[in-house]
C-alpha positions as CSV (number, residue, x, y, z in Angstrom):
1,X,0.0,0.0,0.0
2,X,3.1,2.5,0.9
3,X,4.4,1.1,-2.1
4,X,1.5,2.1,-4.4
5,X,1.5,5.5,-2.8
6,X,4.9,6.2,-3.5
7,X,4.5,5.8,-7.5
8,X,1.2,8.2,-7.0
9,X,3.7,11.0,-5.9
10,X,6.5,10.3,-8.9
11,X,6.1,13.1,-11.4
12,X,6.6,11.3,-15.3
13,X,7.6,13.8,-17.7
14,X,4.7,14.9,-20.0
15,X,4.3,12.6,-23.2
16,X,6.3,14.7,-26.2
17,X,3.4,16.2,-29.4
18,X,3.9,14.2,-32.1
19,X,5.5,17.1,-34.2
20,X,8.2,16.9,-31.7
21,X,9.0,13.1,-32.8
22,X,11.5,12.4,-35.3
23,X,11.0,10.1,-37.8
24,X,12.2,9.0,-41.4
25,X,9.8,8.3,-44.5
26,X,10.7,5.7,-46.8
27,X,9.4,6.2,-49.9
28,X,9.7,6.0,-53.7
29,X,11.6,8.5,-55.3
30,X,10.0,10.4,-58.5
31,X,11.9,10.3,-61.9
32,X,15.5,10.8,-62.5
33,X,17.3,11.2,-58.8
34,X,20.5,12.1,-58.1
35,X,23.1,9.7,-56.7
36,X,23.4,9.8,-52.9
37,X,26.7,9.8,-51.9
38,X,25.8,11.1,-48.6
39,X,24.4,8.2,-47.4
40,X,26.4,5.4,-49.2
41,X,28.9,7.6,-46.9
42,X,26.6,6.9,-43.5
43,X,26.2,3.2,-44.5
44,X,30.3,2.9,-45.2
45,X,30.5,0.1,-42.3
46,X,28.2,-2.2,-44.3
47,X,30.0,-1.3,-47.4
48,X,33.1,-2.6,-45.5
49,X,31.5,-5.5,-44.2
50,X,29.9,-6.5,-47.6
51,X,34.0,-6.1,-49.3
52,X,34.7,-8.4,-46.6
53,X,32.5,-10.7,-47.6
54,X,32.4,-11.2,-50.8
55,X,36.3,-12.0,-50.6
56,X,35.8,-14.2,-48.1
57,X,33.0,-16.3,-49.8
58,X,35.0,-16.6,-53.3
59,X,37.6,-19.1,-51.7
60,X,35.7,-20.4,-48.8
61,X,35.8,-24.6,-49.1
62,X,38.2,-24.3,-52.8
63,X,41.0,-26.5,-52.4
64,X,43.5,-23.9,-53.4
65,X,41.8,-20.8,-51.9
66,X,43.4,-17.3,-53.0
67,X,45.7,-19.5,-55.8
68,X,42.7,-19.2,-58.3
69,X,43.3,-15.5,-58.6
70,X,47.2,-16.5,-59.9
71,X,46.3,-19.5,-61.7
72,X,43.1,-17.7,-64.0
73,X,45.2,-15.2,-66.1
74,X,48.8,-17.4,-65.6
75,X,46.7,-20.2,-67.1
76,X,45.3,-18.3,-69.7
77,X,48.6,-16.9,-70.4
78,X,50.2,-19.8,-71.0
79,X,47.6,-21.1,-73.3
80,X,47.9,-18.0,-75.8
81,X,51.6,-17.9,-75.7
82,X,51.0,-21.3,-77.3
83,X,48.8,-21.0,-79.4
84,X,49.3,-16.7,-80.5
85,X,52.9,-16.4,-79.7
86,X,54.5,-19.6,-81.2
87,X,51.8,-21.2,-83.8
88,X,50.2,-17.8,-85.3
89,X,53.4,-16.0,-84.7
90,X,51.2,-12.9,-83.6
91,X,53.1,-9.8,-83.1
92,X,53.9,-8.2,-79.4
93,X,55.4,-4.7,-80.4
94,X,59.0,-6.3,-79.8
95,X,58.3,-7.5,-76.2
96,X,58.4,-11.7,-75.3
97,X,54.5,-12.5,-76.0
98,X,54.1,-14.5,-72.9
99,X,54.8,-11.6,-71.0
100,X,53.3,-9.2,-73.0
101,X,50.2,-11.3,-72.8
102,X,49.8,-11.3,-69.1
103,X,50.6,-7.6,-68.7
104,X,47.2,-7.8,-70.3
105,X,45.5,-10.3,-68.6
106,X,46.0,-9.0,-64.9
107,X,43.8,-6.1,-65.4
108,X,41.4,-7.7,-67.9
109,X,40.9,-10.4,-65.8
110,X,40.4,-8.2,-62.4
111,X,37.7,-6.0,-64.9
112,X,35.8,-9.1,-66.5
113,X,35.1,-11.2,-63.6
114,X,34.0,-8.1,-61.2
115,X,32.0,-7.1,-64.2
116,X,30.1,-10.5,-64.3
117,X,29.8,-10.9,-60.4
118,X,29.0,-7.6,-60.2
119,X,26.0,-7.7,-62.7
120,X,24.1,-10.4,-60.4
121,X,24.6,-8.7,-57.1
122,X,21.1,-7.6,-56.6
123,X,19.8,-11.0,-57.7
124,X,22.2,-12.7,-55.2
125,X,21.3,-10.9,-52.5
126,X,17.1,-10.5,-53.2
127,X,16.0,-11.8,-49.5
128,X,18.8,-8.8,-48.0
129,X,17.4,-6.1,-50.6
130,X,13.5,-7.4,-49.3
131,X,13.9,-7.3,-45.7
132,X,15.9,-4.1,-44.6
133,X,17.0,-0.7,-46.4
134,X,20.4,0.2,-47.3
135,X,21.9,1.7,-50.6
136,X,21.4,-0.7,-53.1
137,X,24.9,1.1,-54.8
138,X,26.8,-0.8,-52.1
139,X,26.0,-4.5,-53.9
140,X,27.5,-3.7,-56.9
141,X,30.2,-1.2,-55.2
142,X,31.7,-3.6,-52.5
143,X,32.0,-6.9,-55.5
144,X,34.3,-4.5,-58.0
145,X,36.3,-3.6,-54.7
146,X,36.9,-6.9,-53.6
147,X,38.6,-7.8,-56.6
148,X,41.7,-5.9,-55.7
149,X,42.6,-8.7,-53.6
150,X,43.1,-10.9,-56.5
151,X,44.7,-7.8,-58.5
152,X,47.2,-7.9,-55.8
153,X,47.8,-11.7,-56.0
154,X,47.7,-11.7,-60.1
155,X,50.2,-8.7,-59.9
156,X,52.9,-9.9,-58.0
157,X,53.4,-12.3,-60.4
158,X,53.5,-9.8,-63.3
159,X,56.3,-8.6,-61.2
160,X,58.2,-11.7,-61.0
161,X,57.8,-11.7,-64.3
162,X,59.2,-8.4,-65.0
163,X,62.4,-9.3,-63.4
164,X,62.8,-12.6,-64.9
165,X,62.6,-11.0,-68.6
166,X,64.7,-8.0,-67.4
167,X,61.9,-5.5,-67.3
168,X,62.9,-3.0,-64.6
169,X,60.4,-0.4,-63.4
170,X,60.8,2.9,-64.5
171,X,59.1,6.4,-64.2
172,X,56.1,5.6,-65.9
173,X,54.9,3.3,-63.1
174,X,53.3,6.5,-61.5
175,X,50.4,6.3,-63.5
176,X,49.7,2.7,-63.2
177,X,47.0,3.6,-60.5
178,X,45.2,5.9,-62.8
179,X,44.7,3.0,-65.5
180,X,44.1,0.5,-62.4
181,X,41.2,3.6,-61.5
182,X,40.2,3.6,-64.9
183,X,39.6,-0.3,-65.1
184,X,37.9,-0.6,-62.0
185,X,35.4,2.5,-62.8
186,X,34.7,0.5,-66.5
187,X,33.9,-2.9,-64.3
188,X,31.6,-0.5,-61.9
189,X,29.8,1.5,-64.9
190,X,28.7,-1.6,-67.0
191,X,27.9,-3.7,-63.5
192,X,25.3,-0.6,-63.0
193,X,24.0,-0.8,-66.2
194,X,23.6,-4.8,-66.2
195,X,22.9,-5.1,-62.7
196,X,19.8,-2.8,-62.6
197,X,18.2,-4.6,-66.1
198,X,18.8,-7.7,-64.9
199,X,16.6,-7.4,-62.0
200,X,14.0,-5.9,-64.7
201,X,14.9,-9.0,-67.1
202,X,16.4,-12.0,-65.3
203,X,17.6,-13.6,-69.1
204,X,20.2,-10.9,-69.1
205,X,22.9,-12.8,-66.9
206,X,22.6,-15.4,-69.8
207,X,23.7,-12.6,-72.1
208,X,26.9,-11.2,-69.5
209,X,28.9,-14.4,-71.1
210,X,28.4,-13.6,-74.6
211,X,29.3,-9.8,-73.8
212,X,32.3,-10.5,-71.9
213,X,34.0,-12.9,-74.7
214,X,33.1,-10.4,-77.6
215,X,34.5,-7.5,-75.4
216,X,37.6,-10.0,-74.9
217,X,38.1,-10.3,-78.8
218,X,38.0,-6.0,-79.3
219,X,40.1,-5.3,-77.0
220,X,44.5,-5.8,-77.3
221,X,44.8,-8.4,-74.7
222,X,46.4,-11.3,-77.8
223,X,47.3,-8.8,-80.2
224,X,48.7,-5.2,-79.7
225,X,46.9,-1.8,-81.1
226,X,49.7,-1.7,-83.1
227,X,48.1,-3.5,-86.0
228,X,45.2,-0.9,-86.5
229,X,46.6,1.1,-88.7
230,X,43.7,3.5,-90.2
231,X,43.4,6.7,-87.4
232,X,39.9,6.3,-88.2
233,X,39.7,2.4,-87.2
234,X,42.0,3.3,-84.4
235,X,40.0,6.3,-82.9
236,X,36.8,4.1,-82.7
237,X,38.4,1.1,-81.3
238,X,39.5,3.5,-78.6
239,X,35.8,3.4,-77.6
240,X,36.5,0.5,-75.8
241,X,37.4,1.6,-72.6
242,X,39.6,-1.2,-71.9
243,X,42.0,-0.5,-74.5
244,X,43.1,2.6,-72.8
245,X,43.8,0.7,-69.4
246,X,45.7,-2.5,-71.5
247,X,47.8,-0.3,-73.3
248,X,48.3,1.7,-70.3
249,X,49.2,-0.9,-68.2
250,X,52.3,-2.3,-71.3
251,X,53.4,1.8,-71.4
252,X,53.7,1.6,-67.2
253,X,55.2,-1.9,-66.8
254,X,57.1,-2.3,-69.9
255,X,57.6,0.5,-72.1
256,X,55.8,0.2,-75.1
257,X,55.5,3.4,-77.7
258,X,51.8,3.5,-76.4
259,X,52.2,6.4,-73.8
260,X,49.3,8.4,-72.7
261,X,47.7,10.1,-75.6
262,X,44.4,10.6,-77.4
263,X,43.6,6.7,-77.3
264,X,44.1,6.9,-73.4
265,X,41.5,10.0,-73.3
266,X,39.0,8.7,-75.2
267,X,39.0,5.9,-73.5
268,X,39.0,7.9,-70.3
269,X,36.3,10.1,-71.6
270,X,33.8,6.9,-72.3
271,X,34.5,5.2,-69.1
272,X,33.6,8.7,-67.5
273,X,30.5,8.5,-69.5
274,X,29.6,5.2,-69.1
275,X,30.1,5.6,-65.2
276,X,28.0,8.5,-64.8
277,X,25.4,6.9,-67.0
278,X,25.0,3.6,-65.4
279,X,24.9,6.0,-61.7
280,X,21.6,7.4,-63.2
281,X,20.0,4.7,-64.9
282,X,20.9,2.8,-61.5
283,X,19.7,5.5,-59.3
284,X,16.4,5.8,-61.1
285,X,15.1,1.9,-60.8
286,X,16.6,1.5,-57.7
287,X,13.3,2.6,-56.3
288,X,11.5,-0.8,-58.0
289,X,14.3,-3.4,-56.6
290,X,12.9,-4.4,-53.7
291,X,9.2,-5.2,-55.4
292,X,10.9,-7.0,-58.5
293,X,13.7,-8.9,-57.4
């Protein structure tokens, strides 16, 4: 009974007007929106956490682990340098073709197999996009990210390589993070553009195969630029954006005659463009992922 009196004779605060409440509306955004960087920014733990993950997945229960990032492009190399360097004979700008090769393959490989994973990181992760709310740019963001790790891996065998052929590094090396930059920004502009439609239209990821081989075949990873002759030919095979970071990467590491020039910029300028233009397209039907996928 004292007890009961007591409580009568605490004073509670008055309940707070419901204007005085914050709260946060989730809702559908209307027509084109901008990106928000801002709060990619706020969610950059889960960004973290998702890099994490995604490397830690690719080699959990694999037999050789973090040896399939070496073994992809050495393989790969060793199989052209057959079949391109000794049976066609196939020109390599004066450089030994097996080296010249995986020069190549080191940052084609990083930008073609983020590209793919990238391109079905909604779908993969439909029952995370359905229950809570996040940015959606993260998917796609934190799989082209986590491919540095097997960059690194591939790379320091390019090294090795370097060394063993008598390639030493020189000045040019400075501006091997730029093309790196410019690689990883091609993988994260077409991954916008294929992840978003393929939500919309699931038989896309049947079609990310056939567009990864025939961007394979245009773009100087067997063959140099060297044999395009025609400035006309040459400036729109520049359009692929991967040409720019390939011939970038021989200029860098080995000294080819392709230093930085109006190939590299166009090159630079469509990645920029595609980049920006996948942001968009991926900003504006972000809105419909959660109801779709």
């Amino acid at each position: 009974m004292q007890l009961n009196d007591e409580l009568k004779n605490i004073n509670l605060p008055a309940p707070p007007e419901l204007g005085d409440v914050p709260y946060i509306r989730i809702q559908p955004s209307k027509g084109w929106v901008s990106i928000k960087f801002k709060e990619l920014w706020a969610y950059r733990e889960l960004l973290f956490f998702l890099i994490w993950r995604d490397v830690i997945v690719r080699y959990k229960q694999t037999v050789l682990g973090a040896s399939w990032a070496i073994l992809q492009p050495f393989i790969s190399m060793v199989v052209f340098s057959i079949f391109f360097g000794r049976l066609a004979k196939m020109p390599s700008d004066g450089i030994p073709y097996p080296i010249f090769n995986y020069t190549a393959m080191v940052p084609w490989t990083l930008f073609a197999t983020r590209m793919a994973l990238a391109s079905n990181s909604l779908v993969g992760s439909a029952g995370m996009i359905k229950k809570i709310y996040f940015p959606r740019l993260a998917l796609p963001l934190a799989t082209i990210v986590a491919g540095l790790v097997d960059f690194a891996l591939a790379f320091l065998v390019l090294i090795g390589m370097m060394f063993y052929y008598g390639f030493a590094p020189t000045i040019n090396i400075i501006w091997l993070p730029f093309f790196l930059l410019l690689a990883l920004c091609a993988a994260l502009g077409a991954s916008l553009w294929l992840s978003a439609m393929n939500v919309q239209f699931r038989d896309v990821r049947y079609t990310i195969p056939f567009i990864t081989q025939f961007w394979f075949f245009i773009t100087p990873v067997v063959y140099p630029t060297s044999l395009i002759e025609n400035p006309l030919y040459a400036a729109l095979y520049s359009l692929n954006p991967m040409v720019g970071v390939i011939e970038g990467f021989r200029w860098a590491l080995l000294g080819t005659d392709t230093a930085p020039s109006f190939t590299i910029i166009i090159s630079a300028v469509i990645t920029l463009v595609l980049l920006v233009s996948g942001a968009m397209y991926f900003a504006r039907m972000e809105k419909t992922f959660a109801d779709v996928v």
